[in-house]
C-alpha positions, 0 to 999 in steps of 0.5 A: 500500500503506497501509505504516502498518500493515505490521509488527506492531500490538498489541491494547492492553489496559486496565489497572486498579486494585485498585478496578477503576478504569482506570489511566490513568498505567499505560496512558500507560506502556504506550503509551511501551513499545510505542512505545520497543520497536519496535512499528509501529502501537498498536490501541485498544480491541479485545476484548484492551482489554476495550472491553465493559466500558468506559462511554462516558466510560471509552472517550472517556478511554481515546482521549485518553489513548493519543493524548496519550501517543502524541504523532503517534509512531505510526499508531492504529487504532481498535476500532469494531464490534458486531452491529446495523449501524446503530449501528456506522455512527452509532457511527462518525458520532458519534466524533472520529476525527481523530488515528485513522489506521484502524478496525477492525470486528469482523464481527457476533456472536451473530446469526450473519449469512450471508455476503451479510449479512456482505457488506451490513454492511461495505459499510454501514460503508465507506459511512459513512466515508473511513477506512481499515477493516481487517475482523476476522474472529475466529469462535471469539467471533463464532460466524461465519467470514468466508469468503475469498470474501467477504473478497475480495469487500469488498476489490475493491469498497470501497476503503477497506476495506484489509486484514483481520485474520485470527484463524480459527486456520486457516493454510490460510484464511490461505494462501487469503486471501493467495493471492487478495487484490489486491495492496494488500490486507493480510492481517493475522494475528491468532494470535500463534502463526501470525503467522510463518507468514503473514508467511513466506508473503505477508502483511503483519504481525499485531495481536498480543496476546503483543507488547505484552507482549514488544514488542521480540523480538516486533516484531523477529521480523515485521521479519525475516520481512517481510525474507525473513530466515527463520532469524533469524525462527525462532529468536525464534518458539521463544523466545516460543513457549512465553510466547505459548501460556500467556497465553491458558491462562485467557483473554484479557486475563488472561494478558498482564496477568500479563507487563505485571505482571511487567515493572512497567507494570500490575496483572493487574486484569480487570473481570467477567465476566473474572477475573484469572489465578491464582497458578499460572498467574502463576508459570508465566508468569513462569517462562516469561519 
């Protein structure tokens, strides 16, 4: 079992400037609160750290300076995925992943693969690198489901492919997956409202976004559930419940950005397409929390 990623990862978001530049001593400070509060593993640009709209020099900066500021404290997962197989395997070829522990690989968006595609691209991946892979499958963005048959199929045939964040907002897929995997493959939650649940009932943690925000209660909650502790693990769930559900109101990563805000570590600041929370909104986080 690859118990690094076992507990709770967090989606680290970019943090920027009022200039829209990217704020590396806020992202170093981010990295220490995470790593201070009790979080298990830190995942570096995912959709929360708005990797998109990220250039290549931005992206390398942002690698090196989690790493550097990390400093070996905790297992790092890398954010590498896309829509054209190709260039995810050469992507992957051409990057230094050295100080990464894992990868993890969005299934592709936008041209709507079946699930022998999904299939063949992931398999394509596995081939191209001795990493572990964690799948993530998030249909809401991609417009495609990976279906647990598919999921399950990847895991007995690629070895290093070892768990997979689930963000369908589905527990029933959750419960399916969980009651099917072999018996090293992780089940990741990727809803932080659902993440108990899962954990309650087989799997193995979440990628969460509301966590990197709330680090301690949050990680506090899965380490319970992971020890059958359910009670105490509940009564954290409704705590962070309410916070959890409002950060996502106007959109990711603009709603965490408002917590992070709140507790001095960053600027709400989002890049375009995306816009910052609204005033409201703002206050009603804070409020919240």
């Amino acid at each position: 079992m690859e118990n690094k990623f076992i507990g709770t990862g967090v989606a680290l978001i970019t943090p920027f400037t009022k200039n829209n530049k990217v704020d590396y001593k806020a992202l170093e400070k981010l990295v220490n609160f995470q790593v201070e509060n009790g979080i298990n593993y830190l995942v570096i640009l995912g959709t929360t750290g708005e990797s998109v709209t990220l250039n290549a020099q931005e992206r390398l900066k942002v690698i090196a300076t989690i790493i550097k500021a990390n400093n070996k404290r905790l297992p790092l997962v890398l954010g590498i995925g896309g829509n054209d197989t190709k260039k995810v395997v050469e992507a992957i070829k051409n990057t230094n992943l050295s100080q990464i522990d894992a990868i993890l690989s969005v299934s592709p968006y936008y041209n709507k693969p079946t699930q022998e595609g999904i299939y063949q691209h992931f398999k394509a991946i596995s081939e191209s690198i001795d990493k572990p892979i964690i799948l993530y499958n998030v249909p809401h963005r991609t417009g495609k489901n990976i279906e647990t048959d598919t999921v399950i199929r990847l895991a007995n045939d690629c070895e290093n492919i070892i768990g997979v964040k689930d963000a369908a907002d589905d527990i029933k897929q959750i419960f399916d997956l969980i009651s099917k995997k072999p018996k090293d493959f992780l089940i990741i939650s990727g809803d932080d409202d659902l993440a108990l649940s899962s954990v309650l009932t087989g799997g193995a943690g979440v990628i969460s976004v509301i966590a990197q925000g709330l680090p301690k209660p949050f990680s506090n909650m899965i380490k319970l559930a992971l020890n059958d502790e359910n009670k105490a693990a509940q009564e954290i769930f409704y705590k962070v419940l309410k916070v959890s559900k409002l950060i996502y109101k106007e959109g990711n990563p603009a709603g965490i950005k408002v917590v992070l805000n709140h507790k001095g570590i960053c600027e709400t600041n989002v890049r375009l397409p995306l816009v910052k929370a609204s005033d409201s909104l703002y206050n009603e986080i804070v409020e919240a929390l």
